[in-house]
N, C-alpha and C positions, 0 to 999 in steps of 0.2 A: 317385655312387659305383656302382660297377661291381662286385657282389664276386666274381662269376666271373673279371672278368678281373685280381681283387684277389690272388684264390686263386692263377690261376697265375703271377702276378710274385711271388709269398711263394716257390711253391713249387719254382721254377726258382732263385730266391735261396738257395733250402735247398740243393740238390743242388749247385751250385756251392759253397757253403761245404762241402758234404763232402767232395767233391774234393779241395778247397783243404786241409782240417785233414789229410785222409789223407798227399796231399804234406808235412804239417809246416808250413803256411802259413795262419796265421792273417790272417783276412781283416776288421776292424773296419767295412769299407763295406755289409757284406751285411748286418750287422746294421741301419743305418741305409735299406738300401731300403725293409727289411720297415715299420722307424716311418715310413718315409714312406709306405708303405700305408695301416699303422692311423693317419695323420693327413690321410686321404685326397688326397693328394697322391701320385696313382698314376702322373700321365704325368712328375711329375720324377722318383720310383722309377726306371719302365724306362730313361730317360736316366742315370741314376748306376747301374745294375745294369750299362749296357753300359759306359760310361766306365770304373766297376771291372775288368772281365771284359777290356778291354784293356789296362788299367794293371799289373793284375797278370799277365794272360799268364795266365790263367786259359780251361780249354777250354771249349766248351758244343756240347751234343750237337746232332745234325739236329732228333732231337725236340723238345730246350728250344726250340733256335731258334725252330724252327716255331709251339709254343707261346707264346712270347712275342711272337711278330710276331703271332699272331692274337690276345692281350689287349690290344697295344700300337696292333693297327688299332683293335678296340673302343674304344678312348681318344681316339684321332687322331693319337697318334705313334709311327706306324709308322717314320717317315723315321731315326727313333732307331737302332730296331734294323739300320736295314743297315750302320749306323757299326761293327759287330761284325769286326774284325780276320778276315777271312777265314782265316787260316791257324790260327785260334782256334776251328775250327768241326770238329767228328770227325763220323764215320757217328753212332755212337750215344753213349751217354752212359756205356754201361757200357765202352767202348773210351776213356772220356777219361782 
């Protein structure tokens, strides 16, 4: 267990579900990365946080990005995160 890099796959998980509600779009997958956090099952989290975040066309910012590729290195599945829909990707998070 990694809980640094527990912390920022929760809490990049959060911010996109804010996103998402502020749009009116409820997102039932974000709730399931986070238990897959608390069931330490971190590196299938980052793989379902990005398969979400393209399924639903959902944005994420440089800096989540960033964030999450550096929790997802700490784990070993960095190769997850570049499956990230590029056109899915803003400057910042507060422009998503």
């Amino acid at each position: 267990m990694n809980s640094s890099a527990d912390d920022v796959i929760r809490s990049v998980a959060d911010a996109v579900e804010q996103r998402a509600l502020a749009r009116g779009t409820h997102v039932p997958a974000l709730g399931s990365v986070r238990s897959m956090v608390d069931s330490d099952e971190s590196e299938m989290a980052v793989d379902y946080l990005v398969n979400t975040v393209n399924s639903y066309r959902l944005t994420l910012g440089q800096d989540e990005y960033d964030r999450l590729m550096w929790a997802a290195d700490k784990l070993g599945s960095a190769d997850d995160v570049t499956d990230i829909d590029p056109q899915l990707l803003v400057p910042a998070a507060d422009e998503a």
